[in-house]
RODO-2510 file (C-alpha; in nm, 4 decimals, decimal comma):
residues 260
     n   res          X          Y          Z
     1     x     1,5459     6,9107    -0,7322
     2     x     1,3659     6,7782    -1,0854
     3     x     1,7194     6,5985    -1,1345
     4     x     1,7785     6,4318    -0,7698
     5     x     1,3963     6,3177    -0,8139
     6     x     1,4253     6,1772    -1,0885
     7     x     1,7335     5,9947    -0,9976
     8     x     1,5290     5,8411    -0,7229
     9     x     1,2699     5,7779    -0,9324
    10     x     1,4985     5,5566    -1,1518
    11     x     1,6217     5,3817    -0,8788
    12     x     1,2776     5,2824    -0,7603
    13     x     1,2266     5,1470    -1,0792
    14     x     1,5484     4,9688    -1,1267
    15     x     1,4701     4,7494    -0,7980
    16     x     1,1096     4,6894    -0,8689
    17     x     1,2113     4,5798    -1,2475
    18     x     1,5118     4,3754    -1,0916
    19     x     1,2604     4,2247    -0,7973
    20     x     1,0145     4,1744    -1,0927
    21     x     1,2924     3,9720    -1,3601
    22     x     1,4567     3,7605    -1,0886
    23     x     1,3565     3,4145    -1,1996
    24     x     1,1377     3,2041    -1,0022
    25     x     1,3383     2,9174    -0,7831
    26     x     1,1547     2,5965    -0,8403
    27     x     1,1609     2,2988    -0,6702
    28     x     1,2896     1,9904    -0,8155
    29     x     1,0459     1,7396    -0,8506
    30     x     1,0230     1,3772    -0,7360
    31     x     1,1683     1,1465    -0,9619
    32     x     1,0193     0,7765    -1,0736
    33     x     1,2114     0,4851    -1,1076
    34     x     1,0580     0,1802    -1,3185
    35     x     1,0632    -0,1422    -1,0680
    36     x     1,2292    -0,4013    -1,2758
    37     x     1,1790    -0,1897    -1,6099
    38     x     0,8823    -0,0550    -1,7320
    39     x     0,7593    -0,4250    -1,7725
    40     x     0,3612    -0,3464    -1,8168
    41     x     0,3519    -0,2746    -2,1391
    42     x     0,3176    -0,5018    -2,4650
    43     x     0,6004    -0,7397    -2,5599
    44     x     0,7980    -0,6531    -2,2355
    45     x     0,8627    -0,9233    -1,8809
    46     x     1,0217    -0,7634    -1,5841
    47     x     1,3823    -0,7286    -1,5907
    48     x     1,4074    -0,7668    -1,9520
    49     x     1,6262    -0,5654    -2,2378
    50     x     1,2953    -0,4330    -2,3878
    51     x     1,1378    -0,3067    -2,0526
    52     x     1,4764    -0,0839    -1,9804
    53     x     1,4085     0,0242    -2,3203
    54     x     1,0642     0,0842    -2,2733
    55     x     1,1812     0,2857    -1,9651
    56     x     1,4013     0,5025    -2,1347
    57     x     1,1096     0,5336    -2,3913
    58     x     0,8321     0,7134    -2,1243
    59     x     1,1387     0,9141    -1,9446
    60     x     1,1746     0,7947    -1,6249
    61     x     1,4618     0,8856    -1,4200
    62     x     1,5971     0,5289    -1,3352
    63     x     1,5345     0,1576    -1,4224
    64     x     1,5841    -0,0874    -1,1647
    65     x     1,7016    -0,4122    -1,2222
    66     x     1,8250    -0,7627    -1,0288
    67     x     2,1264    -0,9459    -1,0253
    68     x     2,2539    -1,3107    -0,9379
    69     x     2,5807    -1,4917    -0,9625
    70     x     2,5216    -1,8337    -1,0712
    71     x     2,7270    -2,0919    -0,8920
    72     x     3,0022    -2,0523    -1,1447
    73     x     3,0313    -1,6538    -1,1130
    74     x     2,8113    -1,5275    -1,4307
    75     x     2,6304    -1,1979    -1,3115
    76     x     2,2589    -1,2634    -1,4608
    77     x     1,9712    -1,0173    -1,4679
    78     x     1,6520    -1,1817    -1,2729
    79     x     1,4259    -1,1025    -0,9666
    80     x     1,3514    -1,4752    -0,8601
    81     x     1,5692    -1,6893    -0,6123
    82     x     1,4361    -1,9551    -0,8252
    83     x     1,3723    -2,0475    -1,2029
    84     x     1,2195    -2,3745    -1,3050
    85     x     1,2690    -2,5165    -0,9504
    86     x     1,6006    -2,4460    -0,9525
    87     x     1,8197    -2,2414    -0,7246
    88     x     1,9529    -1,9690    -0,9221
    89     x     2,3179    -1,9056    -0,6969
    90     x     2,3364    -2,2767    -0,6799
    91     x     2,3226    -2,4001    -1,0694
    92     x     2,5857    -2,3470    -1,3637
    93     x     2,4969    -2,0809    -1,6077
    94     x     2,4476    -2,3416    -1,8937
    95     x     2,1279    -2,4733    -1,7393
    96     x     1,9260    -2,1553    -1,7518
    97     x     2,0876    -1,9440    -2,0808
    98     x     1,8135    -2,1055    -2,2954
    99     x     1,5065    -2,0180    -2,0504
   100     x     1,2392    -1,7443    -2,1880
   101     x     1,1140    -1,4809    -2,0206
   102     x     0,7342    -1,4112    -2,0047
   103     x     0,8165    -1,1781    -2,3826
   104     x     1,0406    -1,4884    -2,5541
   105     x     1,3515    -1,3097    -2,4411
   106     x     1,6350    -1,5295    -2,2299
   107     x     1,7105    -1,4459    -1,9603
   108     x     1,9803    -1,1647    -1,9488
   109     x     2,3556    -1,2126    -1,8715
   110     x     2,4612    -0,7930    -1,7037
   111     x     2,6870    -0,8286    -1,9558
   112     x     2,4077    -0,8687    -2,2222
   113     x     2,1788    -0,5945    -2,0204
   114     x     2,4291    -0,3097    -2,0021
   115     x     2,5509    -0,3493    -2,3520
   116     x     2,1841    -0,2808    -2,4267
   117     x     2,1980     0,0152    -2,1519
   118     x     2,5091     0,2000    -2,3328
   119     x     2,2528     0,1849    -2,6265
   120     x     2,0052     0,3780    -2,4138
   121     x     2,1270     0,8200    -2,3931
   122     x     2,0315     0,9383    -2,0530
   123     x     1,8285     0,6649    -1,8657
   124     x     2,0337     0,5978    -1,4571
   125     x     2,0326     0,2022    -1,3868
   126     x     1,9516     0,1081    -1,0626
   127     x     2,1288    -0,1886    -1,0016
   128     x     2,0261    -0,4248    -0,7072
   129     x     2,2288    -0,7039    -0,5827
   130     x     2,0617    -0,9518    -0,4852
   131     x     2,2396    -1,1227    -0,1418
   132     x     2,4309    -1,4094    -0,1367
   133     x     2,5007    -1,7726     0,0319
   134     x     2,8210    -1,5832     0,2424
   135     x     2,9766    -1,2675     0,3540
   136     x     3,2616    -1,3942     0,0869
   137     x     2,9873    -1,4519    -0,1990
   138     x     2,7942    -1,1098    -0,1393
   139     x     3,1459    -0,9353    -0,1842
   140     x     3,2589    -1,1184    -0,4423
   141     x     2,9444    -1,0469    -0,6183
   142     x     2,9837    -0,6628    -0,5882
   143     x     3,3283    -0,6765    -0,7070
   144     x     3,2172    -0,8249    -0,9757
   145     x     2,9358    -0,6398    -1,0708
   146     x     3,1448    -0,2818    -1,0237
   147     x     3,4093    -0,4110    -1,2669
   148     x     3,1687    -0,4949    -1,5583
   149     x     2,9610    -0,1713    -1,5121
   150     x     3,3413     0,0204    -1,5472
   151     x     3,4215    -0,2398    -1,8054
   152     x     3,1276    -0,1003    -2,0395
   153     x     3,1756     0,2785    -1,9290
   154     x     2,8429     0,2752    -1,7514
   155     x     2,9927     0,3757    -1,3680
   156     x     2,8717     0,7736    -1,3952
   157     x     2,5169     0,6197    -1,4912
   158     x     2,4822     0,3633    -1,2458
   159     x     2,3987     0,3523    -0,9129
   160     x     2,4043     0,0567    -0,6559
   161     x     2,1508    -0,0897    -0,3969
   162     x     2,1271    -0,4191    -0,1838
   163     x     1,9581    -0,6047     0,1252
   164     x     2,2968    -0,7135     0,1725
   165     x     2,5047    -0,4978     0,4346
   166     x     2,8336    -0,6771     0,3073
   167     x     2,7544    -0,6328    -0,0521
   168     x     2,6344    -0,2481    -0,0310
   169     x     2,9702    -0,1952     0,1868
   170     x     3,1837    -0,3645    -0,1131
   171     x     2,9822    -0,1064    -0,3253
   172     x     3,0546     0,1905    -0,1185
   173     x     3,4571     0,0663    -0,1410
   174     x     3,5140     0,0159    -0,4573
   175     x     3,2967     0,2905    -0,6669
   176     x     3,3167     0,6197    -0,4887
   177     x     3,1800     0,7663    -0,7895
   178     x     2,8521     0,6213    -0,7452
   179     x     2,5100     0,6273    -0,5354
   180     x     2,4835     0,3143    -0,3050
   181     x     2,1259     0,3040    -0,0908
   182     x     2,0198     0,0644     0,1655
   183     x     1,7201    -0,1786     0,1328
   184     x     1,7142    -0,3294     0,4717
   185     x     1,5401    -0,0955     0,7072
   186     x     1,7063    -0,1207     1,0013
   187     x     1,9629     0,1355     1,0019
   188     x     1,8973     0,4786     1,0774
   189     x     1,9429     0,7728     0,8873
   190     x     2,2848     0,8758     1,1220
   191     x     2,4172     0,4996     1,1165
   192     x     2,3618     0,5078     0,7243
   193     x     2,5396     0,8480     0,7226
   194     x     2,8321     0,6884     0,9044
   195     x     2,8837     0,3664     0,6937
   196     x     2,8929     0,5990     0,3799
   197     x     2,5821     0,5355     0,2091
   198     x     2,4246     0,8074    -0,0203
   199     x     2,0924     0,7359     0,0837
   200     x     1,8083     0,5069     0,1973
   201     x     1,5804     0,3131    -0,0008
   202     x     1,3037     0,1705     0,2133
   203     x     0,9777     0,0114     0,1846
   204     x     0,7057     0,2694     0,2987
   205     x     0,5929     0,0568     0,5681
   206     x     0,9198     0,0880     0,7238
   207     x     0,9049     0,5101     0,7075
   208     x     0,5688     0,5262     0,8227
   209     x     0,6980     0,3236     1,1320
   210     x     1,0132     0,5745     1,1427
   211     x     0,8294     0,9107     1,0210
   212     x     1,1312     1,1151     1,2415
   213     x     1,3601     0,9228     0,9922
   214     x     1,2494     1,1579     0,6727
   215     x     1,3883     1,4533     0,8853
   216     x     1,6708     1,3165     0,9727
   217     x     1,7848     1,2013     0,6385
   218     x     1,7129     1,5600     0,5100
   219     x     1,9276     1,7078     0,7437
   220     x     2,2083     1,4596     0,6962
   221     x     2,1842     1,5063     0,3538
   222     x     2,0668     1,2019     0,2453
   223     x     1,8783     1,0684    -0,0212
   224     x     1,5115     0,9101     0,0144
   225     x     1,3898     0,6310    -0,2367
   226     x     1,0642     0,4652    -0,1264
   227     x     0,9141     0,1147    -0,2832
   228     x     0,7179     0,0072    -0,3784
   229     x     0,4224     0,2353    -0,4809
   230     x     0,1670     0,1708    -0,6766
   231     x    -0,0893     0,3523    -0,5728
   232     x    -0,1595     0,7687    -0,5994
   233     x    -0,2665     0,8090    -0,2559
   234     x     0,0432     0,6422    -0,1358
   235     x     0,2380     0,8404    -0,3825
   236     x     0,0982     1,1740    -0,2509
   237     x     0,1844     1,0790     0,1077
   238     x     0,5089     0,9917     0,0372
   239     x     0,5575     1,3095    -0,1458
   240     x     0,4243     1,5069     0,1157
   241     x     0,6820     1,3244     0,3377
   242     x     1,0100     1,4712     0,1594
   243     x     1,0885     1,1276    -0,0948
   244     x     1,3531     1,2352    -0,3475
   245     x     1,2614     0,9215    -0,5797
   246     x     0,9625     0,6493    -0,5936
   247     x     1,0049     0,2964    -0,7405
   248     x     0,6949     0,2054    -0,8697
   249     x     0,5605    -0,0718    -1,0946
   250     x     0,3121     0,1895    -1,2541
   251     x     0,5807     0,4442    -1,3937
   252     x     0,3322     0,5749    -1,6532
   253     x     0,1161     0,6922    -1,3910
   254     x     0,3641     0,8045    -1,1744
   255     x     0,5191     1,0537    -1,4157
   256     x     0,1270     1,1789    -1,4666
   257     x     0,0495     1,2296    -1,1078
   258     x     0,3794     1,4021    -0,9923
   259     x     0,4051     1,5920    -1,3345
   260     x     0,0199     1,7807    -1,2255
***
């Protein structure tokens, strides 16, 4: 009897211990991308070199960043469908490759800015297309863009979003190995499931308007990026809602509020 009790004894113990050990499943948190860099900080502009650096610096998960083809096909690194007055898509790259940035740097070629991202260890680069004149142009754009990013060994650390149904399509085509969201807001979570996308990447106005739509992407398994907030009350509503990433121009702040 002293033996059989004290085998159940053991055996009590050895599932409380093993309930006890059994390490805690956490849940991942929401991650912050820097809107253009992390651009608010001392000798940085948006879209510059230094503020991906400085985004890689405060450990964000992402920098996002925008791109242009100038008229004669040179990817460039800018937010603007202007600079000095002039239309970016419609001018030769020789007229802007000696214009400053707010910090004194030129403006950046995505040949220049992803040279300076393979410099970076761990930081993902959210890379926006901007659209295009044409169907043709937006296409040719992300064909461009996907064979540079490949060209500096960059395609397992960069992922691709657009306004620009044609170009995120293109994107979706021709790097299967990457993330490609949708800016638009129009599409639903199951019409963005069927045209391939990874994800959605909407303004928060456009979820609040659609709040079924954060359900339905979980289900579907899609991702959820919101932009752009800059505000903690916004941020904790958006948490609340089920966002997988925020885009913010206050990345700092970010990182402190969802790291509480």
């Amino acid at each position: 009897m002293s033996i059989l009790t004290g085998i159940i004894s053991f055996c009590i113990f050895f599932t409380s211990c093993s309930q006890i050990d059994e390490p805690e499943i956490l849940t991942p948190k929401v991650r912050v991308i820097a809107h253009r860099g992390f651009w608010q900080s001392r000798g940085a502009a948006q879209n510059s070199i230094v503020s991906l650096e400085n985004a890689e610096g405060i450990g964000v998960y992402g920098a996002e960043f925008d791109v242009h083809l100038t008229a004669d096909s040179v990817p460039i690194v800018f937010h603007d469908i202007t600079v000095k007055k002039m239309k970016i898509q419609e001018i030769n790259y020789a007229a802007i490759q000696q214009i400053a940035l707010a910090n004194g740097e030129k403006i950046p070629t995505l040949r220049e800015y992803l040279e300076a991202a393979r410099r970076t260890k761990r930081i993902r680069l959210i890379l926006e297309l901007k659209p295009h004149a044409t169907p043709q142009r937006n296409r040719l754009a992300a064909r461009m863009v996907v064979d540079l990013v490949r060209e500096k060994k960059l395609q397992h650390r960069t992922d691709y979003i657009s306004f620009s149904l044609d170009a995120a399509r293109e994107f979706i085509r021709l790097a299967p190995e990457a993330e490609v969201y949708y800016l638009n807001g129009e599409l639903s979570p199951e019409q963005l499931k069927q045209e391939g996308f990874a994800g959605l990447d909407y303004h928060y106005s456009v979820m609040r308007k659609n709040r079924q739509w954060f359900n339905d992407a979980k289900r579907l398994g899609l991702g959820i990026n919101i932009w752009t907030v800059n505000d903690t009350t916004l941020m904790r509503e958006m948490i609340d809602a089920g966002v997988d990433f925020i885009t913010t121009d206050i990345p700092v702040e970010a990182l402190k509020f969802i790291q509480k």
